[in-house]
N, C-alpha and C positions, 0 to 999 in steps of 0.2 A: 422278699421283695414287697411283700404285700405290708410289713409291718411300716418299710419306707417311706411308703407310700400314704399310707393312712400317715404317718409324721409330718410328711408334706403338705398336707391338705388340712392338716390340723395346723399348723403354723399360721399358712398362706390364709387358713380365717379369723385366727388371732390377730394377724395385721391388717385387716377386714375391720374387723371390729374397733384396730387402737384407731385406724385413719376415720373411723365412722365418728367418735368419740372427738375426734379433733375437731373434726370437722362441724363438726356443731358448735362449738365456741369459736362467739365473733374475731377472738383474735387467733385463730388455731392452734392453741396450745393450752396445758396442761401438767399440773403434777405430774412426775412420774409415781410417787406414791398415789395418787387417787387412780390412776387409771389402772395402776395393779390389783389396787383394791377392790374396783369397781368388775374387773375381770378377773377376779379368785375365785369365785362361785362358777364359772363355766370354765377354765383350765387354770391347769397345772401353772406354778410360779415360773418354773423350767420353760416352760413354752411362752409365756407372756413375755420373757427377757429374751429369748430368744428370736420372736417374732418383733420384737424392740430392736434388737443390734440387725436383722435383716432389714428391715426398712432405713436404718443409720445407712447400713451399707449399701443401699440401693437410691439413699439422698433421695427419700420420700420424707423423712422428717430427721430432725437433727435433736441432738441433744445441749439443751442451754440453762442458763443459770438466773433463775425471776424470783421476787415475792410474790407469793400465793395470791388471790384475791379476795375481797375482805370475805364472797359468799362460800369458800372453798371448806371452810371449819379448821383450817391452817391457820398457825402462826402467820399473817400476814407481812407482820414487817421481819420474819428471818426468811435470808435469801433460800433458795432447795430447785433441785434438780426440774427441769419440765421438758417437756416431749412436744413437740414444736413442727408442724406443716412447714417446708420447708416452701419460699417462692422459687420461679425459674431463675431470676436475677440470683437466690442466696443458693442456688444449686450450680447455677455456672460459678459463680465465687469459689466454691470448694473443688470442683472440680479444674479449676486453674490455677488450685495450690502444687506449689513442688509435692515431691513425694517426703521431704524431709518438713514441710510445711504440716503437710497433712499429718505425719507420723504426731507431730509436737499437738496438735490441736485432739486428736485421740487420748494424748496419755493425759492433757488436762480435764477430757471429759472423763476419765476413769477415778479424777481425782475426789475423793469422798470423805475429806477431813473437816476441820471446821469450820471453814470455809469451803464448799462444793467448788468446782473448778482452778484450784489453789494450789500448784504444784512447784516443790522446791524447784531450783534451776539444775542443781547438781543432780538430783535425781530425772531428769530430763536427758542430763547430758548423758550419764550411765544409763540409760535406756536405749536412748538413737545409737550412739558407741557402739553399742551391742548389737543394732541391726547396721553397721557398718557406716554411720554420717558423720561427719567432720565436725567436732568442736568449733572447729576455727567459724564452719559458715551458722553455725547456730546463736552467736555473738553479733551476728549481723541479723535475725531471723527475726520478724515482725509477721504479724496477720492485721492488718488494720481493721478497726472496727469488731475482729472478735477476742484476742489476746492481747494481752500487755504487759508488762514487766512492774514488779509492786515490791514492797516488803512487808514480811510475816513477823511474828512474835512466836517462837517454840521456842519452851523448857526456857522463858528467862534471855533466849537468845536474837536477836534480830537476821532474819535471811534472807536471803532475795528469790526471789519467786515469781510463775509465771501465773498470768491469772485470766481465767475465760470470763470476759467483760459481761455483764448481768445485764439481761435485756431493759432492765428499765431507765440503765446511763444511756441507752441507746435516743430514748424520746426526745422529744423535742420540748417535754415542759422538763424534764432531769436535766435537758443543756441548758434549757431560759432561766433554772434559776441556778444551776451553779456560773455562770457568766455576770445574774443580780450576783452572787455570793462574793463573787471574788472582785468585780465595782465595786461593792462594800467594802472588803477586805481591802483592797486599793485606796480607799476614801481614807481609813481610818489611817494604811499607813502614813500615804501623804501628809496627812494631817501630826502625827506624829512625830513625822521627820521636820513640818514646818516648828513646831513647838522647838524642836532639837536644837535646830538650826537660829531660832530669832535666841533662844536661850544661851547659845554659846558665844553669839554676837554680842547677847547684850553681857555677859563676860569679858569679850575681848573691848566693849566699850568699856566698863570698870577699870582694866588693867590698865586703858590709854590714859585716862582720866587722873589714876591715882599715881601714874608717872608724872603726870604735870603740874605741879602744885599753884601753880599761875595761872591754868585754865589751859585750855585747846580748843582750837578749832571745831565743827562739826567736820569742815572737808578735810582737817587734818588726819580725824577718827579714821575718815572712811579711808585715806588713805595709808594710813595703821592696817588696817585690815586687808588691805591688796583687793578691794572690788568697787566695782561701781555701785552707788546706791541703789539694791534694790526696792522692789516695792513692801516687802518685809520689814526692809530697815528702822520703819518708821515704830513697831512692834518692839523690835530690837531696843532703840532709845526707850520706848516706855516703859519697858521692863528697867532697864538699867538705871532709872529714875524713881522706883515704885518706893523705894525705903529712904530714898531723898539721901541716902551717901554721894549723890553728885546733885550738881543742881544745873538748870537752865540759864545759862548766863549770854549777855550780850559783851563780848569783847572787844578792848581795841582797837578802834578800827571797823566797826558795828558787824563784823561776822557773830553770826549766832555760834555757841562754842557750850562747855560745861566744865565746871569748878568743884573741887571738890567744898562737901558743905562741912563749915568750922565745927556747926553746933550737933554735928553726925555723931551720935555711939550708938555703936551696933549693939551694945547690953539693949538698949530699948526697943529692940527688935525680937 
């Protein structure tokens, strides 16, 4: 009894000690490597991890996935493991996880590959399976704000995988710029697709062009092309005019139109 006991008491001040450590950092969290380190000299590795899954399990702190800080002596920008003051808001969250919630969000925190919180989905499913949870409702199974579903690279292969979100996509400057990132990426496709688009126009203006050897209309063109003049169009014509194979002509009848040009050889282009 007495050996128990003394176990107990030694535990219960190892997790004394990891919440005192937290608690001193403004944003209450931590390596879990520094805080092993930092308590290797007063106990055992055995008691430190276990005084770690008892405070997990009593959602005093949780375990999540951060870059280190730049004063840590970590690899700053590789993602690793930290030990995390949990709020009463992110303690009622977990605890209004299903149990089939909860089990999933465990076996990503066990996950210790090359990515920390990175766990195939097939090995998810043969896990839960095995403590008796349905396939079928795990295809529906989401934790908003801490998992999500990603693909991995093993051995050459692409898999699909479940992945404990890294508190720093959490913030608010990781969402302001990937929202700049992807306006950007937005801008450029647009832009893109406008090039695409004035470029294939001014194509189908060439083909109307060189069907007419008399000249055409401009409203003939446009209506060659089944739309209304956009505001593009104008892009369109100047392109299709840039090597002078058609020219600007006034027709007939004073509709403005285009001809194909006599003294055109495309060798000189």
């Amino acid at each position: 009894m007495g050996g128990i006991l003394d176990l107990s008491t030694s535990i219960e001040e190892v997790e004394e000690s990891i919440l005192r450590m937290l608690e001193n950092e403004s944003n209450g969290q931590l390596p879990r490597s520094l805080v092993e380190n930092n308590l290797s000299s007063q106990y055992s590795i055995g008691h430190v991890n276990g005084a770690i899954t008892n405070l997990i399990n009593k959602l005093a702190i949780d375990l999540v996935v951060d870059c280190p800080s730049d004063d840590s002596e970590l690899d700053s920008g590789r993602p690793c493991w930290h030990l995390k003051i949990l709020s009463i808001e992110e303690k009622q969250e977990i605890r209004d996880l299903s149990p089939m919630a909860l089990g999933l969000l465990r076996i990503v925190q066990e996950a210790d590959g090359v990515f920390p919180g990175e766990t195939p989905i097939k090995e998810v499913r043969d896990r839960l399976a095995a403590k008796g949870f349905s396939n079928d409702d795990l295809d529906w199974m989401d934790i908003p704000n801490r998992i999500r579903r990603t693909k991995a690279t093993c051995d050459g292969k692409s898999i699909h995988c479940f992945m404990l979100i890294p508190e720093y996509e959490k913030t608010e400057e990781y969402k302001r710029t990937m929202e700049e990132m992807h306006e950007e990426f937005s801008r450029k496709e647009d832009f893109r697709m406008y090039i695409a688009d004035i470029h294939d126009l001014a194509h189908g203006i060439l083909e109307a062009v060189r069907a007419s050897p008399e000249g055409i209309s401009k409203k003939d063109i446009i209506k060659q092309l089944f739309m209304d003049e956009p505001d593009y169009l104008k892009d369109a014509f100047r392109i299709a005019t840039e090597e002078n194979e058609i020219l600007p002509v006034v027709l007939d009848g004073g509709e403005e139109g285009y001809r194909l040009n006599p003294t055109f050889h495309e060798e000189d282009f």
